[in-house]
C-alpha positions as CSV (number, residue, x, y, z in Angstrom):
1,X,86.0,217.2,188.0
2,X,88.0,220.5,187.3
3,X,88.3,222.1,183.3
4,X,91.8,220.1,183.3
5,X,90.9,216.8,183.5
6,X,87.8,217.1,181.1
7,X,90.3,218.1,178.5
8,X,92.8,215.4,179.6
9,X,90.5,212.7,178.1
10,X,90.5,214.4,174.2
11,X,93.7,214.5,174.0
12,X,94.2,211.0,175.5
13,X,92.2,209.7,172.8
14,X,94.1,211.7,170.2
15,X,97.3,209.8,171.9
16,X,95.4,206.9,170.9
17,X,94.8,207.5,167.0
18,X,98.2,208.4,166.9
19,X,99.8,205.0,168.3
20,X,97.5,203.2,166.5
21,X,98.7,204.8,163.2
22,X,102.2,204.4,163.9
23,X,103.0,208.1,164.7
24,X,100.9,209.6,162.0
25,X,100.2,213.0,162.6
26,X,97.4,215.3,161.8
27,X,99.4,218.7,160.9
28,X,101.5,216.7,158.4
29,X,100.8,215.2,154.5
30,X,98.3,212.7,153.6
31,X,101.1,210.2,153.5
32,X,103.0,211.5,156.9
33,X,103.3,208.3,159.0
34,X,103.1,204.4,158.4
35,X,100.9,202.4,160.2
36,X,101.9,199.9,163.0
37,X,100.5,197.1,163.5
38,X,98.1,198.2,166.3
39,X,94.5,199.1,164.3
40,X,91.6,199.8,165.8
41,X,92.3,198.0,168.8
42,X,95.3,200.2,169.4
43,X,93.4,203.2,169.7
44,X,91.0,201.6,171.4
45,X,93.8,200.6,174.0
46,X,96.1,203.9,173.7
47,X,92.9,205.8,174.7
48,X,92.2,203.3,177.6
49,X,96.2,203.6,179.0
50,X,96.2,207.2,178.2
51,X,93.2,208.3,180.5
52,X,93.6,206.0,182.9
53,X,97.5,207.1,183.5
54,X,96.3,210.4,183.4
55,X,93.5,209.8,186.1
56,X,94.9,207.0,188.2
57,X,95.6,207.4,191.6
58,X,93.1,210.1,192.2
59,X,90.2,211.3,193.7
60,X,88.2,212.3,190.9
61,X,88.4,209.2,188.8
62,X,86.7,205.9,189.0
63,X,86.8,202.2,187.2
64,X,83.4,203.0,186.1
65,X,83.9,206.7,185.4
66,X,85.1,205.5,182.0
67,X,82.6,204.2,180.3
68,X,80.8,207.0,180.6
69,X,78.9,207.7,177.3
70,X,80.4,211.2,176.7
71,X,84.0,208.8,176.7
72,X,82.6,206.0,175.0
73,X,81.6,208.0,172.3
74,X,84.5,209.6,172.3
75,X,86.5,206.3,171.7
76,X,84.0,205.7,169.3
77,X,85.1,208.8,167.2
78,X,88.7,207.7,167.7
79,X,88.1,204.1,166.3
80,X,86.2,205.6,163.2
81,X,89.0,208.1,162.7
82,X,91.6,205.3,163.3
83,X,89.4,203.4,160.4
84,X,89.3,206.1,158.1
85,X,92.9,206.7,157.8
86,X,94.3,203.3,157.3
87,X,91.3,202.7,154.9
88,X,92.4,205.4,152.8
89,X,96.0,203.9,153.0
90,X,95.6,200.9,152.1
91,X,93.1,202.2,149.1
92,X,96.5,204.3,148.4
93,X,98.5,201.1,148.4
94,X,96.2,199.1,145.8
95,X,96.2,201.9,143.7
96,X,100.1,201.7,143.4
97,X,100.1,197.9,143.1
98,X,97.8,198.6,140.0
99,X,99.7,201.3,138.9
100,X,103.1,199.2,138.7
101,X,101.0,196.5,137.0
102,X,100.0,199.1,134.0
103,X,103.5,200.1,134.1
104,X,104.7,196.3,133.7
105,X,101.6,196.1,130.5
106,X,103.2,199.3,129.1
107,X,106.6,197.8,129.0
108,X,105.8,194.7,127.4
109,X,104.0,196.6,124.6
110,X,107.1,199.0,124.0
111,X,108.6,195.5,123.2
112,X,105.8,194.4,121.1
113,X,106.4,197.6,118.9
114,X,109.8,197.3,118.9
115,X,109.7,193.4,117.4
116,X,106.7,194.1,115.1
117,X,108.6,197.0,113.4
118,X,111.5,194.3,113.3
119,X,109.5,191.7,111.8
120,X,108.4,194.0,109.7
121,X,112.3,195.5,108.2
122,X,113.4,192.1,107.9
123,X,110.2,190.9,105.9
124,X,111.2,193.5,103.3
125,X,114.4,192.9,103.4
126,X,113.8,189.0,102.5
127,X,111.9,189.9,99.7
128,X,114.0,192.6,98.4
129,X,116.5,189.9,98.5
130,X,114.1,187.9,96.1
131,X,113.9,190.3,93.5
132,X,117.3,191.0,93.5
133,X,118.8,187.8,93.2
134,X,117.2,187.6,90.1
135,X,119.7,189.5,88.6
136,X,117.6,191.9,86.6
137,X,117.4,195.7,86.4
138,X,114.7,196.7,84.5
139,X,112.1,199.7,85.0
140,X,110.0,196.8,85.8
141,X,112.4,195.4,88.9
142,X,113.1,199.1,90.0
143,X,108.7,200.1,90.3
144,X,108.3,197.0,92.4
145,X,110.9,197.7,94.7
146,X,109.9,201.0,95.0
147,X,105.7,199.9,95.7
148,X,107.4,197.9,98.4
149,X,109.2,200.2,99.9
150,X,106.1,202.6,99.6
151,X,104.6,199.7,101.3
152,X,107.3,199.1,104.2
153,X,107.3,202.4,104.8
154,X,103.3,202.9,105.5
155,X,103.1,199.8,107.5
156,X,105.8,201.1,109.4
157,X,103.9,204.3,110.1
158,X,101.0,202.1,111.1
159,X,102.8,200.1,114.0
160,X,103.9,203.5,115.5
161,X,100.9,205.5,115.2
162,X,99.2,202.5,117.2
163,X,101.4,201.9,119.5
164,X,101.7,205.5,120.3
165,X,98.0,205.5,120.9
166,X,98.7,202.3,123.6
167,X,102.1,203.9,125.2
168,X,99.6,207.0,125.6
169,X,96.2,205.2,126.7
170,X,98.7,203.2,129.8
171,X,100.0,206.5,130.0
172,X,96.9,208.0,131.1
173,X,95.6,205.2,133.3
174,X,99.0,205.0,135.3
175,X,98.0,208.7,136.3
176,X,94.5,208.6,136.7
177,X,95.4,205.3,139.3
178,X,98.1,206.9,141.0
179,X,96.0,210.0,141.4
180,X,93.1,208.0,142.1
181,X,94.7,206.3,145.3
182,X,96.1,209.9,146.8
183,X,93.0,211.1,146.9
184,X,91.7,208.3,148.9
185,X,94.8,208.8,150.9
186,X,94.0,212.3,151.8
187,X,90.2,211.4,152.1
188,X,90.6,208.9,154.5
189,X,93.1,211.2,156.0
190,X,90.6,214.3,156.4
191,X,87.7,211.8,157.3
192,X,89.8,210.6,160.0
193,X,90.3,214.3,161.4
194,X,87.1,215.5,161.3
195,X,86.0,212.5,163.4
196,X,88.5,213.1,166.0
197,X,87.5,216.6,166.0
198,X,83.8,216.2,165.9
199,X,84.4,213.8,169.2
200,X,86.5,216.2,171.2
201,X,83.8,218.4,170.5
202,X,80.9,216.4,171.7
203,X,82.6,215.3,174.2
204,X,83.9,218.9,175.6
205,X,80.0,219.9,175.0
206,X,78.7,217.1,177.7
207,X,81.6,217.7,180.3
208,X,80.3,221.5,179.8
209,X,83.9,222.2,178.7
210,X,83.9,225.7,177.1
């Protein structure tokens, strides 16, 4: 078997990976293709139709020549790789689905604030009403509206210094998750690279491909 064909297998295989992944493709981003429905078993089958088009019909190629362990191993690098990648996808993918949850939490307490500063206002305002209606205006009436405005004003300060502290705290966790889930991404993504390459290599090396 001539220099040619031992490469044709390799690259046959890297056919494979890249049906199986739905076009993804090694020189581009962590998030460069989406993946079909094929898995493992479609780059277990893109490598089979891919050497054996590429060998059929002649001479130097066999039925049996194929399970060879240089190209079973070879497959066996592509399945991992295959593996990798969508692992580190769908790790991506949680990490998003948690990430819109946080969002969703964070939301809901912007509201909370929002009504606990309101329940707050219109407290005051029920009891300023009180004193009021009682028609007097003495130094006495005037210090205890102005202790409970002191007051109002304090609790007020309270409700937005906590929830600025919980806007901040989903803040954070929204981008550690997010970041959390491209770095899988591109983990899986690398992973999945160096497998391929580390089997074209071996496989090269046993063919005595230079």
């Amino acid at each position: 078997m001539g220099k040619v064909a031992k490469v044709a297998l390799p690259i046959a295989a890297i056919a494979g990976v890249g049906f199986a992944t739905g076009g993804f493709s090694l020189a581009g981003g962590a998030g460069a293709g989406a993946f079909s429905g094929g898995g493992m078993m479609g780059a277990s089958t893109g490598l089979l139709n891919a050497s054996a088009s590429g060998f059929s019909g002649g001479s130097m190629f066999s039925a049996t020549s194929l399970f060879t362990k240089a190209n079973m191993g070879l497959a066996l690098k592509g399945i991992s790789a295959v593996s990798s990648i969508m692992g580190g996808n769908s790790a991506n993918q949680v990490a998003a689905l948690q990430a819109a949850q946080l969002r969703d939490q964070k939301n809901i307490r912007e509201i909370q604030i929002l009504q606990e500063q309101n329940d707050l206002r219109e407290r005051k305002n029920r009891w300023e009403s009180t004193i009021r209606a009682t028609g007097r205006d003495d130094r006495n009436i005037r210090r205890m509206l102005s202790e409970g405005d002191n007051t109002f004003q304090r609790e007020m300060r309270n409700i937005g210094i906590t929830g600025r502290g919980d806007i901040n705290s989903f803040n954070s966790q929204i981008a550690q998750t997010k970041l959390s889930g491209r770095t899988a991404q591109y983990s899986g993504f690398i992973s999945g690279g160096r497998s391929l390459l580390s089997g074209a290599m071996d496989y090269n090396k046993t063919k005595g491909v230079a």
